[in-house]
Structure formats: C-alpha cells, structure tokens
PyMOL Python script that loads the backbone (N, CA, C, O; Angstrom):
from pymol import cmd

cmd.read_pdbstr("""\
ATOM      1  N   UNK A   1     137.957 170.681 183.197  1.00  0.00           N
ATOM      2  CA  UNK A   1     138.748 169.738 182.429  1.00  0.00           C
ATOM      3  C   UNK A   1     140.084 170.372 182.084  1.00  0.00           C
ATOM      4  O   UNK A   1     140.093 171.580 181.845  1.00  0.00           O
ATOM      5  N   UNK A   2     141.504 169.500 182.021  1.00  0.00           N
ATOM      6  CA  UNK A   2     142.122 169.920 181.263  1.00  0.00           C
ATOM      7  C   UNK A   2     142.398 169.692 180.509  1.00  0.00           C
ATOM      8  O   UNK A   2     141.579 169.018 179.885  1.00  0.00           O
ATOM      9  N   UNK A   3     143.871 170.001 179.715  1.00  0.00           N
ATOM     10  CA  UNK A   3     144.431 169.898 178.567  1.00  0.00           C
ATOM     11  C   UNK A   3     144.571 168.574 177.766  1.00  0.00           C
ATOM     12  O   UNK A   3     144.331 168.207 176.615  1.00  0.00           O
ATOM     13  N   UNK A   4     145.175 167.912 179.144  1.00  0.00           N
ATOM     14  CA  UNK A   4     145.653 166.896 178.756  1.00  0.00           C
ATOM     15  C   UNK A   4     144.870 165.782 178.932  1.00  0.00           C
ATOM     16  O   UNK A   4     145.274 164.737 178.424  1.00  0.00           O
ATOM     17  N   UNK A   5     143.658 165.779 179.648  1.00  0.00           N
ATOM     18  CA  UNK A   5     142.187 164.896 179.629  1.00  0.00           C
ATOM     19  C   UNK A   5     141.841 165.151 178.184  1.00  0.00           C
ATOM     20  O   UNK A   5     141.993 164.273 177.335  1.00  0.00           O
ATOM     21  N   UNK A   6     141.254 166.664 177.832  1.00  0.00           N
ATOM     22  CA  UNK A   6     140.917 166.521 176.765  1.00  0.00           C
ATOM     23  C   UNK A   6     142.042 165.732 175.357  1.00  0.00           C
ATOM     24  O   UNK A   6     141.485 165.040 174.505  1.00  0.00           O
ATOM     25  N   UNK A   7     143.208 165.904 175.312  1.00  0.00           N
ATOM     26  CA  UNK A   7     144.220 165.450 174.234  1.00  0.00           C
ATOM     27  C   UNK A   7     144.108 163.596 174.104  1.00  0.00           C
ATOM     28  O   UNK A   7     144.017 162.938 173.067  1.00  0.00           O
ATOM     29  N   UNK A   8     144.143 163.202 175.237  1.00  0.00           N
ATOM     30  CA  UNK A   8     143.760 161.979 175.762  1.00  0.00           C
ATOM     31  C   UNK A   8     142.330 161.209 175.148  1.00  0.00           C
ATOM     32  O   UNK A   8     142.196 159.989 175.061  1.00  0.00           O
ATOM     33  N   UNK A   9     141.806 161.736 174.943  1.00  0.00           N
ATOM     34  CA  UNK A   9     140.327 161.522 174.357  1.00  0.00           C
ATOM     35  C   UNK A   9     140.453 161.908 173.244  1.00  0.00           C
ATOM     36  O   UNK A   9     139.977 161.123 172.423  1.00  0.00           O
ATOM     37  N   UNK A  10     141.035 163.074 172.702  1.00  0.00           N
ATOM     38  CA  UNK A  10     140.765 163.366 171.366  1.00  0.00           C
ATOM     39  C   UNK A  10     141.963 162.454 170.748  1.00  0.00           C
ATOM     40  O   UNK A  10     141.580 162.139 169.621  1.00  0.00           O
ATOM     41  N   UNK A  11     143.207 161.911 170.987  1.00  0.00           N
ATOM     42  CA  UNK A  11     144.269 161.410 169.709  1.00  0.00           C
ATOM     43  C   UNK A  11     143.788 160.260 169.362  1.00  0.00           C
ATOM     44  O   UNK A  11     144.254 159.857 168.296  1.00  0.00           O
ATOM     45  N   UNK A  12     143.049 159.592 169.847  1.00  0.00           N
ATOM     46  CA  UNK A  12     142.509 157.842 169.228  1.00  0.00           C
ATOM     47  C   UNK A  12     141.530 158.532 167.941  1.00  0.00           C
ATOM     48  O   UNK A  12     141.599 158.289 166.736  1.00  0.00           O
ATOM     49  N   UNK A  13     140.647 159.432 168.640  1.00  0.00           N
ATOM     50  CA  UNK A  13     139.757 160.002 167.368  1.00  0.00           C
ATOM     51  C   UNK A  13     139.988 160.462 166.362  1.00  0.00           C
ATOM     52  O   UNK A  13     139.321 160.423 165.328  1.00  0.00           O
ATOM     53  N   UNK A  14     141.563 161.243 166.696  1.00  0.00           N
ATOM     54  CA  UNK A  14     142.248 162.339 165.389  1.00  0.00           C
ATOM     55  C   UNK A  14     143.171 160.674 164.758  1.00  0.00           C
ATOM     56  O   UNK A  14     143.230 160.401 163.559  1.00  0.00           O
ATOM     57  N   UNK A  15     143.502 160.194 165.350  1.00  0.00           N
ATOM     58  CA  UNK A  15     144.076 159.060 164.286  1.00  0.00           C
ATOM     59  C   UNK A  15     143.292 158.080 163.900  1.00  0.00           C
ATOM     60  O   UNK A  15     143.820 157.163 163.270  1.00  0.00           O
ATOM     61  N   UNK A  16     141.966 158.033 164.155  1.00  0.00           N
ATOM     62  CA  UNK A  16     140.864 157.074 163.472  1.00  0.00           C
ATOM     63  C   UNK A  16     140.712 157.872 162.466  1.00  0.00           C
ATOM     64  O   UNK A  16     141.396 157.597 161.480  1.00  0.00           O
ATOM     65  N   UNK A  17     140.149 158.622 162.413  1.00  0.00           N
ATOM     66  CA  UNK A  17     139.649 160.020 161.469  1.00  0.00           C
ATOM     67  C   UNK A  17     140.907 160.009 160.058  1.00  0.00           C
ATOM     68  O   UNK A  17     140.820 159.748 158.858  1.00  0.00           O
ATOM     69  N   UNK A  18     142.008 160.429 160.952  1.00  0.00           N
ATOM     70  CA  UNK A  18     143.646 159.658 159.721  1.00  0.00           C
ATOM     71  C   UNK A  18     143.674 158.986 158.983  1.00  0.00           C
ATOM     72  O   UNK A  18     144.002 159.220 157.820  1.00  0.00           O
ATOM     73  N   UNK A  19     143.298 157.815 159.495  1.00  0.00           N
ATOM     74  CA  UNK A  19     143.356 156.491 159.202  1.00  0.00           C
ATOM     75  C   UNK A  19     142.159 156.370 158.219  1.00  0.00           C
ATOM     76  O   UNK A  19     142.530 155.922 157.134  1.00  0.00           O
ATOM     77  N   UNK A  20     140.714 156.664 158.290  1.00  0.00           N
ATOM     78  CA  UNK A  20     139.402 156.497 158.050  1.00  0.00           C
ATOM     79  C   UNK A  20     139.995 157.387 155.901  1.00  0.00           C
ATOM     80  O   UNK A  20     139.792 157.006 154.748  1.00  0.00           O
ATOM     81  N   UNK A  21     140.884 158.878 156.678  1.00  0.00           N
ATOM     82  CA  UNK A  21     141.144 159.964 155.351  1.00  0.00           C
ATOM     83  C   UNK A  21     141.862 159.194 154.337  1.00  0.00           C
ATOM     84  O   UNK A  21     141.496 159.208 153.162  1.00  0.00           O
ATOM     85  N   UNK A  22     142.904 158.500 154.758  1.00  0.00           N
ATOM     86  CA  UNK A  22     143.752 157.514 153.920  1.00  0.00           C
ATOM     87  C   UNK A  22     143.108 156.637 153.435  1.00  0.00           C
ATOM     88  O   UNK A  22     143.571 156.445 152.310  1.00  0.00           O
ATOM     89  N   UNK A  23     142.077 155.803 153.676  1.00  0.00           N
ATOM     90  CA  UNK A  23     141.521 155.152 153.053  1.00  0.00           C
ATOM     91  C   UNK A  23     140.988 155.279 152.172  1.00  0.00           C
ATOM     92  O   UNK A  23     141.234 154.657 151.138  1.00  0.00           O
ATOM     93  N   UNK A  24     139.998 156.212 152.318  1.00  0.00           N
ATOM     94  CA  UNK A  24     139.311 157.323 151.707  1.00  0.00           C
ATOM     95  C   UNK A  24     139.808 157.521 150.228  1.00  0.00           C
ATOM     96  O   UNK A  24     139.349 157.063 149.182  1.00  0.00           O
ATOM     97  N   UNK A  25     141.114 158.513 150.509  1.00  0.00           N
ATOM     98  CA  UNK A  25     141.598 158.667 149.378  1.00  0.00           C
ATOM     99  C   UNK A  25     141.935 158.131 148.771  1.00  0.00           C
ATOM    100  O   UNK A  25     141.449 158.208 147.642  1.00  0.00           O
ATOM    101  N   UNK A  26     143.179 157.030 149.055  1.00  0.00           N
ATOM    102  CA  UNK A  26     143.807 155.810 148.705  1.00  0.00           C
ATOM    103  C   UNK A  26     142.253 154.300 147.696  1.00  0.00           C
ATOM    104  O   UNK A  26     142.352 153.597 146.691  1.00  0.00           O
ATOM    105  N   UNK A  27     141.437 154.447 148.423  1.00  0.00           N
ATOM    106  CA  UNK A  27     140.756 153.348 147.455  1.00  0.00           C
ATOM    107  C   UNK A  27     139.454 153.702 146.779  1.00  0.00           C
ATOM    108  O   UNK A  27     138.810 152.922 146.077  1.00  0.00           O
ATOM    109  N   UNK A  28     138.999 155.428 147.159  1.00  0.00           N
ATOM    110  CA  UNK A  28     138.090 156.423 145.970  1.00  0.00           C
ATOM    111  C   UNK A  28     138.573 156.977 145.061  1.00  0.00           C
ATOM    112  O   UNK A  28     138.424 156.712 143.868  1.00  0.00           O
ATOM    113  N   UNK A  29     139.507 158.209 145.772  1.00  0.00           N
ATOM    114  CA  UNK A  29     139.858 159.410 145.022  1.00  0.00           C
ATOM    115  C   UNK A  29     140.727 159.118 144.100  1.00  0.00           C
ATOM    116  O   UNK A  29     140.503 159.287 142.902  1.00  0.00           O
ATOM    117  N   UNK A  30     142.205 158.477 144.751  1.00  0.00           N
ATOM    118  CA  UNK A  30     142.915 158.210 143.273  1.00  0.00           C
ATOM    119  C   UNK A  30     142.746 157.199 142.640  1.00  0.00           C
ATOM    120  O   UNK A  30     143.650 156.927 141.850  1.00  0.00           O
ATOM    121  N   UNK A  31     141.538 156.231 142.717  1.00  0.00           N
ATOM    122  CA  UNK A  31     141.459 155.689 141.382  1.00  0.00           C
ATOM    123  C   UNK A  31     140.315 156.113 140.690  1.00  0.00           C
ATOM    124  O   UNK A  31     140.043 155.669 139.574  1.00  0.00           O
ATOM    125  N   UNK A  32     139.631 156.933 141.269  1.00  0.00           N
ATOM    126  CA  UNK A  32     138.708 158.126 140.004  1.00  0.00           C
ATOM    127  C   UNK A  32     139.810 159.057 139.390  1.00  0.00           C
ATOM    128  O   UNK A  32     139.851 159.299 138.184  1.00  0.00           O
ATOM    129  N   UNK A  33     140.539 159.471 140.134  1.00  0.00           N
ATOM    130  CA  UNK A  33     141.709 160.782 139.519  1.00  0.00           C
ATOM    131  C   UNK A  33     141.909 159.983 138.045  1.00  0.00           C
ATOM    132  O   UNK A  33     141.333 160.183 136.975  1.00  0.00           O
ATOM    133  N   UNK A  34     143.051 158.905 138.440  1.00  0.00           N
ATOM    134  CA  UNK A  34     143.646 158.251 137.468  1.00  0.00           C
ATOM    135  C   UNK A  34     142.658 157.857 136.533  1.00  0.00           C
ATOM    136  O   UNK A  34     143.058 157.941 135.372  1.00  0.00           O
ATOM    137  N   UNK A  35     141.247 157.370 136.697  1.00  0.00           N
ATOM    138  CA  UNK A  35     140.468 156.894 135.328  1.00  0.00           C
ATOM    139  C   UNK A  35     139.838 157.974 134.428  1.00  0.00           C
ATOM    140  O   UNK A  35     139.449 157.797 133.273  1.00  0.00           O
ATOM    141  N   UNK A  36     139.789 159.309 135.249  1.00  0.00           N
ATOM    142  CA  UNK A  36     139.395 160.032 134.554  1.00  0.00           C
ATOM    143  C   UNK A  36     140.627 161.088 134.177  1.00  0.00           C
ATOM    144  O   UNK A  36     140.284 162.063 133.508  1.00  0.00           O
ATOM    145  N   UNK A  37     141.864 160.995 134.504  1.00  0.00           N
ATOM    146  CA  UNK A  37     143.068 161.454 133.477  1.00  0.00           C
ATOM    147  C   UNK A  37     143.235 160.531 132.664  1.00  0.00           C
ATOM    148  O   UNK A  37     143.880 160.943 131.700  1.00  0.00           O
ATOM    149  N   UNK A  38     142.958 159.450 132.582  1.00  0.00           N
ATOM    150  CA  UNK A  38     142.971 158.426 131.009  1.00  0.00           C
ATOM    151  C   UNK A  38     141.901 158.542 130.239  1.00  0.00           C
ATOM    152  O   UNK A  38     142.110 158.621 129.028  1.00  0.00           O
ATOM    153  N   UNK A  39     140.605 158.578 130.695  1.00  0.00           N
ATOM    154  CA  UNK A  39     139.516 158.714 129.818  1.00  0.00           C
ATOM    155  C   UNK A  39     139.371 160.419 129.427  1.00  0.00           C
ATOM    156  O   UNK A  39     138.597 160.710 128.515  1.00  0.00           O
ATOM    157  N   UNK A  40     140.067 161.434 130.076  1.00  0.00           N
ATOM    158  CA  UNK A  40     140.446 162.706 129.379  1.00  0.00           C
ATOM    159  C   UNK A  40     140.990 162.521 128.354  1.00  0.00           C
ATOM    160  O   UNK A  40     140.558 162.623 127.206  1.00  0.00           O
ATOM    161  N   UNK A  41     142.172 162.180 128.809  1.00  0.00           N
ATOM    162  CA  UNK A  41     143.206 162.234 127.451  1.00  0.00           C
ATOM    163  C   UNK A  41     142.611 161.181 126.246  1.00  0.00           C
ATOM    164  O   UNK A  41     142.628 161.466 125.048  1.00  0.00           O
ATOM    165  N   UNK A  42     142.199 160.189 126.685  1.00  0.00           N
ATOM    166  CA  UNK A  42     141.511 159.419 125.244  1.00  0.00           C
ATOM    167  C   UNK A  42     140.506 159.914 124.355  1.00  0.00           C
ATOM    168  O   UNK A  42     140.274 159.631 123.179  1.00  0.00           O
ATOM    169  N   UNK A  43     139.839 160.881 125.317  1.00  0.00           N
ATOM    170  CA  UNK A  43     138.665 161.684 124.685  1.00  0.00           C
ATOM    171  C   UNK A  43     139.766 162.798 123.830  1.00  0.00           C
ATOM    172  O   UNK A  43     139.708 162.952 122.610  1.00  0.00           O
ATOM    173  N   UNK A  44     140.214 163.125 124.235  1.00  0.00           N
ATOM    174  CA  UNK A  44     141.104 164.428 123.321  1.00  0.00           C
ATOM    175  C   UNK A  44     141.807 163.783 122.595  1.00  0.00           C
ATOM    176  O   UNK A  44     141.847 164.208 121.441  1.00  0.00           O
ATOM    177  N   UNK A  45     142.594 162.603 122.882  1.00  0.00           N
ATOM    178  CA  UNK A  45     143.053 161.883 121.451  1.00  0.00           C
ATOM    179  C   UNK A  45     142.162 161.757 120.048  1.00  0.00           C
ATOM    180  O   UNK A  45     142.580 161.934 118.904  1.00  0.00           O
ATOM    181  N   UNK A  46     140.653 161.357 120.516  1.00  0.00           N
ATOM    182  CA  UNK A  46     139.967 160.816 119.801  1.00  0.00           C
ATOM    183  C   UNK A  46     139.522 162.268 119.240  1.00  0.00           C
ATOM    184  O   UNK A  46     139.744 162.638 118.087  1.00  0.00           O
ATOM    185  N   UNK A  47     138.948 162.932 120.098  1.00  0.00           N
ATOM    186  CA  UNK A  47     138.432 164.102 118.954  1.00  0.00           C
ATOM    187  C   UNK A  47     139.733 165.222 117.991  1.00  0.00           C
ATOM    188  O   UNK A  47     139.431 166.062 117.143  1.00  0.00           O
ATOM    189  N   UNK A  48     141.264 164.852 118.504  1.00  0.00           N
ATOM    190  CA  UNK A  48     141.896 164.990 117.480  1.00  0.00           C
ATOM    191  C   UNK A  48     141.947 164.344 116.099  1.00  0.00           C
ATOM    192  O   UNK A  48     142.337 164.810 115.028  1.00  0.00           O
ATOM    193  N   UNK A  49     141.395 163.018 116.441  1.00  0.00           N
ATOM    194  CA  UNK A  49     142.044 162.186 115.391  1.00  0.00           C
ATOM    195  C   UNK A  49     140.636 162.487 114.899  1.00  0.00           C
ATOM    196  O   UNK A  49     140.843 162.426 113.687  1.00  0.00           O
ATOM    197  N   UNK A  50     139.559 162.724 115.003  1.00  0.00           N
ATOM    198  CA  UNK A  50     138.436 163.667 114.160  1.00  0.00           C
ATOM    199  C   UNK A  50     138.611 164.759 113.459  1.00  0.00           C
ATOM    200  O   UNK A  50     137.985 165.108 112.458  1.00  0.00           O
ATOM    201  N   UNK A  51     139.666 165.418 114.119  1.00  0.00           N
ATOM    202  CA  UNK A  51     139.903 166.471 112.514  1.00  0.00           C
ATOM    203  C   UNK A  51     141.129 166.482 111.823  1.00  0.00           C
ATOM    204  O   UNK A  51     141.258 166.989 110.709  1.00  0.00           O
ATOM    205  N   UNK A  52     142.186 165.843 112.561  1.00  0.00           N
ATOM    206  CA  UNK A  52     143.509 165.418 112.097  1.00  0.00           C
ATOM    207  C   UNK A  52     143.949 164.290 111.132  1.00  0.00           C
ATOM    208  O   UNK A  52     144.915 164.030 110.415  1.00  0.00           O
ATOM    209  N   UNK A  53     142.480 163.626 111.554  1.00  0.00           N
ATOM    210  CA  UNK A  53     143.130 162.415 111.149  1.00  0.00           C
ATOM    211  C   UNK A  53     143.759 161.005 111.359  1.00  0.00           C
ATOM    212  O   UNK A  53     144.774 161.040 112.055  1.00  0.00           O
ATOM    213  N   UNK A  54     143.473 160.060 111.020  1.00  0.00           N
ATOM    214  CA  UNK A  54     144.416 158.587 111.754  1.00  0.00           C
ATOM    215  C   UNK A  54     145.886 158.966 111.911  1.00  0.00           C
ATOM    216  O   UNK A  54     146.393 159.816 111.179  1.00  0.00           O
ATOM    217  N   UNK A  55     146.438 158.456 112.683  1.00  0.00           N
ATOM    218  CA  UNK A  55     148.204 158.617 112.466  1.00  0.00           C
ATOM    219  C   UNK A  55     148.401 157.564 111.493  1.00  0.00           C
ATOM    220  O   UNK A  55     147.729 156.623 111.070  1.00  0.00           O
ATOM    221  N   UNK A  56     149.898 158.186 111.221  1.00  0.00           N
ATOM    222  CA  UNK A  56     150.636 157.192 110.008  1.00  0.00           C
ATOM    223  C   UNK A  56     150.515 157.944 108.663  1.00  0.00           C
ATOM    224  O   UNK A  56     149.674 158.828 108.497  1.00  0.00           O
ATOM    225  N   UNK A  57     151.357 157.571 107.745  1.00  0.00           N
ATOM    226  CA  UNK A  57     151.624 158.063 106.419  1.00  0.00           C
ATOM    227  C   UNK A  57     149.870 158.458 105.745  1.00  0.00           C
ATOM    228  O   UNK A  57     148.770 157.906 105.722  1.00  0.00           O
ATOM    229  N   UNK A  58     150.373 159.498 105.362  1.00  0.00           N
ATOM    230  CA  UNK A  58     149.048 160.098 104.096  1.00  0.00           C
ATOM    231  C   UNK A  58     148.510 158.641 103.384  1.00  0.00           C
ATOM    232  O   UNK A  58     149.444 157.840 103.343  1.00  0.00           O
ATOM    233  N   UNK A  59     147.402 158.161 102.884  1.00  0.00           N
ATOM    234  CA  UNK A  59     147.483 157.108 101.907  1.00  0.00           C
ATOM    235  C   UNK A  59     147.439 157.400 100.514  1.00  0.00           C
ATOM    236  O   UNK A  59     146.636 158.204 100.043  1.00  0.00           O
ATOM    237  N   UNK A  60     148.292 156.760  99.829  1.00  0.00           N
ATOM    238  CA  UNK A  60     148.706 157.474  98.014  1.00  0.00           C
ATOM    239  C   UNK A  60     147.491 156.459  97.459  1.00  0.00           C
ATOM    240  O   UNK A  60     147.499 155.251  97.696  1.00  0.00           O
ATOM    241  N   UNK A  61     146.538 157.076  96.750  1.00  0.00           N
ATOM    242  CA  UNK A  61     146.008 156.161  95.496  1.00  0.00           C
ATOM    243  C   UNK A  61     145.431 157.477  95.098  1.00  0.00           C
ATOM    244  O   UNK A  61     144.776 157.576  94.061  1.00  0.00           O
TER     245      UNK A  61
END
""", "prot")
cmd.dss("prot")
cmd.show_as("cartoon", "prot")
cmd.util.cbc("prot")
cmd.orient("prot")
C-alpha cells in the first residue's frame, strides 16, 4: 500500500471523527462547563453570605 491509498481512506474518517469532536464538545462539555461555573460560584456566594451575612446596610433597631 501506499501513502496516498492509505490518506485517501483515512481523511473522510479524520473529518468524521472532527466533526463527531465538535459536537461533542459544543452540545456536552460546554454546557456542563458553564452550569457548573454558575452553580460554583452560587455555592460560594451562598456559603459567604453564611458567615458574612445578607448584603446591604447593617439593620439599626
């Protein structure tokens, strides 16, 4: 075999495979990334505001 038999056979596969990775990432990975950098940060908001406190002025009485 050569080079270019084998390249011939393999580029439909290496750009299915591409194609298959983009998807992949594009409609799993970053929208787990993104829900769990919001539900991070809400969790650390929240257990600030457990020892910090609500925001907004002290209340006077």
């Amino acid at each position: 075999m050569s080079a270019t038999g084998d390249d011939t056979i393999a580029r439909p596969r290496r750009r299915r495979m591409e194609i298959i990775a983009f998807l992949f990432l594009t409609a799993v990975v970053m929208p787990a990334l993104a829900v769990a950098t919001v539900g991070s940060y809400g969790l650390a908001v929240w257990i600030y505001q457990m020892i910090a406190g609500p925001p907004g002025p002290p209340s006077s009485h």
